[in-house]
Residue, then its C-alpha position, 0 to 999 in steps of 0.5 A: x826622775x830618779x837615779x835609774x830612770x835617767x839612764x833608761x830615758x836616755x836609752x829609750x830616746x835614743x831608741x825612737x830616734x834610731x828606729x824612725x832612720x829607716x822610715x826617713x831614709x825610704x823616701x830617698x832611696x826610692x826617690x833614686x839615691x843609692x843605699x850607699x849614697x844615702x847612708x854617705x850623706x847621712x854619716x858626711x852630714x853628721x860628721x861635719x855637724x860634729x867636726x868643730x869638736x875634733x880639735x877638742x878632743x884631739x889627744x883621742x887620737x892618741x891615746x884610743x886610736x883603735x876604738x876610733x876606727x872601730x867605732x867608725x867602722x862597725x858602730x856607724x859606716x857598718x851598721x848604716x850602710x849594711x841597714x840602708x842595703x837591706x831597706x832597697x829590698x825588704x820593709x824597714x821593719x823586717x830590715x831592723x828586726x833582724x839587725x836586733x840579732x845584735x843584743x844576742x852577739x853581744x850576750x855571747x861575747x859578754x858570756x862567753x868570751x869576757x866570761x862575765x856573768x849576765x842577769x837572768x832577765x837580760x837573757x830572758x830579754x834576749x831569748x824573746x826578742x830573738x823568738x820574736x824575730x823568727x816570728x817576723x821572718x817566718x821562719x817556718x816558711x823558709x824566710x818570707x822576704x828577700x834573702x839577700x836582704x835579709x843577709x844585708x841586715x844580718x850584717x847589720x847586726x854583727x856591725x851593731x853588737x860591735x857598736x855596742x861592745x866598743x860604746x861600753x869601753x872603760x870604767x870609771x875614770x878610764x872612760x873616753x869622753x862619749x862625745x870625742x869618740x862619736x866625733x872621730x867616728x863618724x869622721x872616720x867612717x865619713x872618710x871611709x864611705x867616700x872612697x867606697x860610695x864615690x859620692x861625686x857619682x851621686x845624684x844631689x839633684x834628688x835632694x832638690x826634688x821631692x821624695x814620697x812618703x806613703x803616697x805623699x809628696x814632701x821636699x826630699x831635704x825634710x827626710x834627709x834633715x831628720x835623718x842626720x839631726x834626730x835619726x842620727x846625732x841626737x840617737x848616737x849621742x843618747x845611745x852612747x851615753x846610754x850604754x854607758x850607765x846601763x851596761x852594754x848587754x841590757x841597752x843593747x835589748x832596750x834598744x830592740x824598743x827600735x824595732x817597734x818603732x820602726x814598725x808604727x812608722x812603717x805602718x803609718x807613713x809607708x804603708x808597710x803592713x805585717x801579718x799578724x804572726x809577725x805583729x805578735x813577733x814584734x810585741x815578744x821583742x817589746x816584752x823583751x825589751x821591757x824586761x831588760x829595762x827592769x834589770x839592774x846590770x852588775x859591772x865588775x870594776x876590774x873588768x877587763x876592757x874589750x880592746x886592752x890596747x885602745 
């Protein structure tokens, strides 16, 4: 595979595995687990799976404690928490689609707050996805779904072009070990979800059961194992190093190839059907995708960091 290939690989891996959380978390929420709940056991899960690498890289905690915490808030307890909210009341493709906002904020920030420049065809990219999008909701129908839904995933997104942003700190030598920083944020947002979700209020009960999955019954800890060893550990570490080699504004547009994903799924294990203008909606955010992942990103190696005292 070649030098550009790598990286894109990476990126495209990351995006099956984040976009197939929302059909693993259903099953669980509509088994009676509390969206809060549920994104608690998959951040404690994965937090303790990461835990014996803290001691590791322990001096993170030093030298970019507020990246940490950041990341652990926006990248991981925000997104999945403000995403597992919206799925209780709206399918978990409309749910991802419009997180995808989140490759825009970040185009935003790059532009106009950096002030960098941008590809031409990251831009492009974005303007498709974000026409595809309105197209999901139907926009010219005043939104077809649950507002506050749609507000819980529109949170997801500016939680998500935090993610983003804060994955793409450093340059060169000046780079947090990935792993490090995905390690103490996940413990950060573990710790963080416990005092708001109060899992002692929970039902662990439910994951002895069953939990169905498009009218078939299937153990409830399936779901939940896949959701913390593939949907989670294996995307963010993919994704993290993903962002790094590509550049945050075009991995951020190739991972709209989520949505896609999300919505296969949904058809085939949820049985979550789309008409066809929001089919059509869905294939523009694959095209946009798809040109972002033909652009060569330029990096500045005197760009200045998001957070300059991280």
């Amino acid at each position: 595979m070649s030098r550009q290939g790598r990286p894109l690989a990476l990126a495209l891996l990351s995006a099956l595995a984040f976009g197939s959380s929302g059909v693993a978390a259903k099953p669980l929420i509509d088994a009676g687990l509390d969206p809060l709940h549920v994104a608690w056991l998959r951040i404690a899960g994965t937090a303790l799976l990461l835990s014996p690498l803290a001691w590791r890289h322990r001096a993170l905690l030093r030298e970019r404690p507020v990246l940490l915490l950041g990341f652990g808030m926006l990248g991981i307890a925000g997104v999945q928490a403000f995403y597992f909210a919206s799925l209780s009341r709206i399918p978990v493709a409309v749910a991802l689609l419009v997180e995808y906002l989140g490759p825009l904020l970040v185009l935003g920030w790059v532009r106009f707050v950096r002030r960098a420049p941008v590809s031409r065809a990251a831009s492009l990219g974005v303007v498709l996805a974000v026409a595809g999008l309105a197209c999901v909701v139907q926009i010219w129908s005043g939104l077809a779904f649950d507002a506050l839904g749609l507000a819980f995933a529109l949170c997801a997104a500016v939680c998500q072009a935090g993610y983003f942003l804060l994955a793409d700190q450093g340059t060169g030598d000046d780079q947090p070990d990935p792993l490090g920083v995905i390690t103490f944020g996940f413990l950060a947002a573990a710790l963080a979800l416990t005092v708001v979700a109060r899992p002692w209020t929970m039902d662990f009960g439910v994951l002895a059961g069953t939990a169905d999955l498009g009218g078939r019954e299937i153990a409830a800890f399936l779901p939940y194992g896949y959701l913390v060893l593939v949907a989670t550990l294996l995307a963010y570490v993919t994704g993290v190093v993903s962002v790094r080699l590509l550049s945050a504004q075009v991995a951020g547009v190739v991972a709209c190839l989520e949505a896609v994903v999300a919505i296969v799924l949904g058809w085939f294990l949820l049985h979550e059907r789309l008409a066809a203008p929001q089919l059509a909606g869905a294939l523009l955010v694959l095209a946009g995708a798809f040109i972002a992942q033909r652009a060569t990103p330029a990096r500045d190696a005197q760009e200045k960091p998001l957070l300059e005292a991280v």
